[in-house]
C-alpha positions in Angstrom: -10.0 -7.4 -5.9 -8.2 -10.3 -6.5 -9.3 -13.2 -4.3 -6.7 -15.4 -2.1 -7.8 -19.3 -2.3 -9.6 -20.9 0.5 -5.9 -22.9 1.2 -4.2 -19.3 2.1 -7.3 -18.0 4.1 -7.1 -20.5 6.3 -3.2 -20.3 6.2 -3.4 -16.4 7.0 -5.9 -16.8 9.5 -3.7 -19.4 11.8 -0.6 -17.0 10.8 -1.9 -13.2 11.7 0.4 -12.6 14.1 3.0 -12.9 11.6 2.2 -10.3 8.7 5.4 -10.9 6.9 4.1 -14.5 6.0 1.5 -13.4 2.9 1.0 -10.3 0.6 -3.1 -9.0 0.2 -3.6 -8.2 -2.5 -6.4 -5.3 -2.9 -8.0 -2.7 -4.8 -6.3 0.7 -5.3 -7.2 3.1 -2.4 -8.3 6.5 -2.1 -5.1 6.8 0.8 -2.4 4.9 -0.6 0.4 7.1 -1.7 0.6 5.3 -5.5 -1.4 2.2 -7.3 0.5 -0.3 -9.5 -1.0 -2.2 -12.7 0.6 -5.0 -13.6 -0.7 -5.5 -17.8 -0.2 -8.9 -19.4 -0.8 -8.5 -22.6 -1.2 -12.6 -24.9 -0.8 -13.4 -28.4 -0.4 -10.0 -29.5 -0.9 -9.5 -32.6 1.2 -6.3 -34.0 4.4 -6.6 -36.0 6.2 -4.4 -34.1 7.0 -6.4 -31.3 10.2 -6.5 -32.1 10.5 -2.9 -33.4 12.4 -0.6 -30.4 11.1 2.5 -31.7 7.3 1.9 -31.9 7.7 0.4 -28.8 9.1 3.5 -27.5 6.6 5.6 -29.3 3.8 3.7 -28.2 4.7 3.7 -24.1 5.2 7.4 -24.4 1.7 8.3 -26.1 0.0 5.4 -23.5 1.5 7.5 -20.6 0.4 10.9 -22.7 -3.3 9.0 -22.9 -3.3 8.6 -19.2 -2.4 12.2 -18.7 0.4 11.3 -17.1 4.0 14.1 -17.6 6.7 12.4 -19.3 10.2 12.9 -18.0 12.4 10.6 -19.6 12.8 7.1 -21.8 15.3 3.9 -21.5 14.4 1.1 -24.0 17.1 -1.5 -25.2 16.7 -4.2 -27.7 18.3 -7.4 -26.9 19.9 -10.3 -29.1 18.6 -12.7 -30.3 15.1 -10.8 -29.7 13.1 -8.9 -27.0 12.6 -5.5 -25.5 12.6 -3.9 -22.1 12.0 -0.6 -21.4 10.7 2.6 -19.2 9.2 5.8 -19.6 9.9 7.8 -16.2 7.3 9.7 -15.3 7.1 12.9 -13.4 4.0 10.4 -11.4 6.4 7.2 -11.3 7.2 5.3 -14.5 5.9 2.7 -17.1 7.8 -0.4 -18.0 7.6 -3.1 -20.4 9.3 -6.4 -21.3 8.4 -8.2 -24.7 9.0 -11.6 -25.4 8.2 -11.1 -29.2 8.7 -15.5 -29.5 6.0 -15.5 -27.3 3.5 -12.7 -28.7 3.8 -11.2 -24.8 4.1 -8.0 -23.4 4.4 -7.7 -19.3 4.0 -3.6 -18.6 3.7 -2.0 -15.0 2.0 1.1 -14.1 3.4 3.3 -11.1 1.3 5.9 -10.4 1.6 8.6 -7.1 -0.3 10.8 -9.2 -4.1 11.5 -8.5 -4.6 13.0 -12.3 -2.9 9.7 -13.9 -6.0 7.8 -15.7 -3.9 3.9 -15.7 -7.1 2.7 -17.6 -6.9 5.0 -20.6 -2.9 3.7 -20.9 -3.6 -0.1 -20.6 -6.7 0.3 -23.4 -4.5 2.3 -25.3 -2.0 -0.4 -25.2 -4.4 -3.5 -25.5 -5.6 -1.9 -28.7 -1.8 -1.2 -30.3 -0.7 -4.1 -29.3 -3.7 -6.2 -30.5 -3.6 -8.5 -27.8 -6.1 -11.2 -28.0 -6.2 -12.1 -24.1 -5.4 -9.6 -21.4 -4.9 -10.0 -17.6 -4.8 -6.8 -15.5 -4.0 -6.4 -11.8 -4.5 -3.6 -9.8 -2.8 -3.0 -6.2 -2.3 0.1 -3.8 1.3 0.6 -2.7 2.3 2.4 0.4 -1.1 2.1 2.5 -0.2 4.6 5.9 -2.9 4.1 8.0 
């Protein structure tokens, strides 16, 4: 779980009638209806950053690792550099965004799935893309309690 500063606590303590004001941000739960990873992937160091078709290859076999059903791809390669893409998922979808200038990747998990392993696609990525420092985030979406 991702902790909120002291500043915001307080903040969102004197504001809970007004649950609009800040986001929580929490684990993935067992009754959410899908779970988001957000991957930030630093000073990777593969030379295909800037190579649309191993990029493509390698968000379809991270979404194959995860066990995940893929539907269809959309990548593009943009001038002067960079890539964005999606593989749509028959659970949701996997994106990514390269800034090859920068060594960074910034990928995002959907899941709705129960079966889809997210963990086995971002170590599957973190190793192809050889990224020396990696942040990952991890938050339920659609909580119906």
């Amino acid at each position: 779980m991702i902790s909120i500063d002291s500043r915001l606590r307080s903040a969102e303590a004197q504001t809970a009638d007004d649950s609009s004001v800040f986001a929580r941000i929490e684990d993935p739960s067992s009754s959410a209806l899908g779970s988001q990873v957000v991957l930030d992937l630093y000073e990777c160091q593969t030379d295909h950053l800037e190579d649309l078709e191993w990029v493509k290859r390698t968000l379809v076999n991270a979404a194959r690792a995860a066990g995940a059903t893929v539907v269809e791809t959309v990548f593009h390669k943009f001038a002067p550099f960079g890539i964005s893409g999606v593989v749509v998922l028959a659970e949701s979808h996997l994106a990514i965004h390269i800034w090859p200038d920068k060594r960074y990747a910034a990928i995002d998990a959907f899941t709705c799935g129960k079966n889809v392993r997210t963990n086995a696609a971002s170590a599957f990525l973190q190793e192809q893309f050889r990224a020396k420092r990696v942040l990952q985030r991890s938050f339920s979406r659609g909580e119906l309690t």
